[in-house]
N, C-alpha and C positions, 0 to 999 in steps of 0.2 A: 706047506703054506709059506708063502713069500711076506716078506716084512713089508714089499708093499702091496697091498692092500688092495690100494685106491678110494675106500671109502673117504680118504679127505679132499678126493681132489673137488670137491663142491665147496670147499670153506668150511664143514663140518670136522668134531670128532668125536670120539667113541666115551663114556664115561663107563663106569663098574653098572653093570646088570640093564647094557642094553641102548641106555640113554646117548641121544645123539646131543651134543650143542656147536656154536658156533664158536673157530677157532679162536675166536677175542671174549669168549664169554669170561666173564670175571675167575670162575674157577677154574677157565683152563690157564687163565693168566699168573694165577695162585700158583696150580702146582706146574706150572713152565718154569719160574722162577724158584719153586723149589728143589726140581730138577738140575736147575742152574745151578744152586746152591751145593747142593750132591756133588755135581763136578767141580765145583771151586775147592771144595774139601776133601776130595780125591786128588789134586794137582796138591794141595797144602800137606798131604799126608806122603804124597810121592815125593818131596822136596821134606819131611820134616829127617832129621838127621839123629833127632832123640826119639826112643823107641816110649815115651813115655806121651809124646804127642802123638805120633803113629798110631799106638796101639788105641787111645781115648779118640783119634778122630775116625778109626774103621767101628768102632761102635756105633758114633753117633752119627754116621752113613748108616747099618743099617734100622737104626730109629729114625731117619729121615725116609726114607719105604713106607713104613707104617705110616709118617704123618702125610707124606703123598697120598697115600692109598684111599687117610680118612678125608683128606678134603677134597680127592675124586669121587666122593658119593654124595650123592645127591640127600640130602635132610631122611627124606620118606624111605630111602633105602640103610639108612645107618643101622636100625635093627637087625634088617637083615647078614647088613655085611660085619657087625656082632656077632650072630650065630652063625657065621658060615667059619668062623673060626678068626677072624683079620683083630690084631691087632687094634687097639684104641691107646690113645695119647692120654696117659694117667699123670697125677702128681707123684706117682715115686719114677719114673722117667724122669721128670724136672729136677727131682730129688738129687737123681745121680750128676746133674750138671753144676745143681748148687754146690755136691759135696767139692767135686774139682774145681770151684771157684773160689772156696776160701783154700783146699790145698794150696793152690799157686801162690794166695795173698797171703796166706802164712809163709811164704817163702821173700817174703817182702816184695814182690811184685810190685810198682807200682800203680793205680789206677788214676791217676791226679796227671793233669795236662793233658796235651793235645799230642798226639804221635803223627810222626810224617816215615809212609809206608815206605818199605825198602830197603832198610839196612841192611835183610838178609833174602836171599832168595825164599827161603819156607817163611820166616815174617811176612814179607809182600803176598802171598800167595794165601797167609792166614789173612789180613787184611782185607783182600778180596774178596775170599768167602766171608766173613766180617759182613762188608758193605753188600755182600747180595744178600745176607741173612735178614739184613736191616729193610729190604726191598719185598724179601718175601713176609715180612713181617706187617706188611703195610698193606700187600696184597689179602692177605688171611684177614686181618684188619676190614678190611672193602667186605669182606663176605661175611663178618659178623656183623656188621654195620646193615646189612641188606637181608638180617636173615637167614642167610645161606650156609652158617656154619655156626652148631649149637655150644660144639666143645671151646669152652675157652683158653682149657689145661695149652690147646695148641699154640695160641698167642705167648700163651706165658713162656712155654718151653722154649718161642724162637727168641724170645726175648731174651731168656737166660743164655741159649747157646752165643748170643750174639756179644753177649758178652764177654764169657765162657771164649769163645774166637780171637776177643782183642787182648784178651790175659794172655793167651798160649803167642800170639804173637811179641808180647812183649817179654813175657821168657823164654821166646824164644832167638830171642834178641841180646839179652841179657846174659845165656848159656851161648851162643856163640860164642863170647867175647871172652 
């Protein structure tokens, strides 16, 4: 089987167990953008120089999977895709972002003011995933608003990671130096 397809050459694409929508449908906007996010934090982990961001940003790559996964099904299939074994966006997943948020801030990190991206190559590149976090955040956002997405663990989690993203950028600014 070849990667292409062709089923999208009509504007369509493929959701989990079947479902076709249109390529601007709000959920495939969601998780385009969370795919986006994926790679911003795969560039920020390729560029991180402390094995302490490395290794905490290939985790929450593969927790970004799961939260793709869950907000490519469609409401009426979520039981299913439950029992088929996938992955659901829980509070102890958020749990583990919290704990590495006061780590950092116990480390005096600062959170206060405004930061201008770039000082370091892996900061800029945290940054960016940063601000797509914040975009897919607002996408997920669109689909609880419309109904279309029940969990709201997922909101919270991008919200924390988004965070969670500007802290490691700024220690990781901080340990450069």
């Amino acid at each position: 089987m070849s990667i292409a397809t062709k089923t999208g050459d009509g504007g369509t694409t493929g959701l989990m167990y079947g479902h076709r929508v249109p390529k601007n449908h709000p959920r495939v906007e969601a998780c385009g953008t969370l795919d986006e996010l994926n790679s911003a934090i795969g560039l920020a982990r390729a560029t991180a120089t402390e094995n302490f961001v490395g290794e905490n940003l290939l985790w929450i790559q593969k927790s970004l999977v799961d939260v793709m996964g869950e907000v490519g099904v469609l409401p009426q299939d979520l039981a299913r895709y439950a029992k088929d074994g996938f992955n659901l966006i829980t509070p102890e997943l958020t749990a583990k972002l919290d704990v590495l948020v006061h780590e950092i801030e116990a480390q005096k990190v600062s959170f206060k003011g405004w930061a201008t991206p770039g000082a370091t190559v892996n900061s800029a590149a945290l940054d960016v995933a940063r601000s797509t976090c914040r975009r897919a955040e607002r996408r997920v956002y669109d689909l609880q608003v419309a109904g279309e997405l029940k969990n709201e663990e997922i909101l919270i989690f991008l919200n924390r990671l988004s965070d969670l993203l500007w802290l490691f950028a700024r220690w990781s600014e901080r340990n450069a130096h």
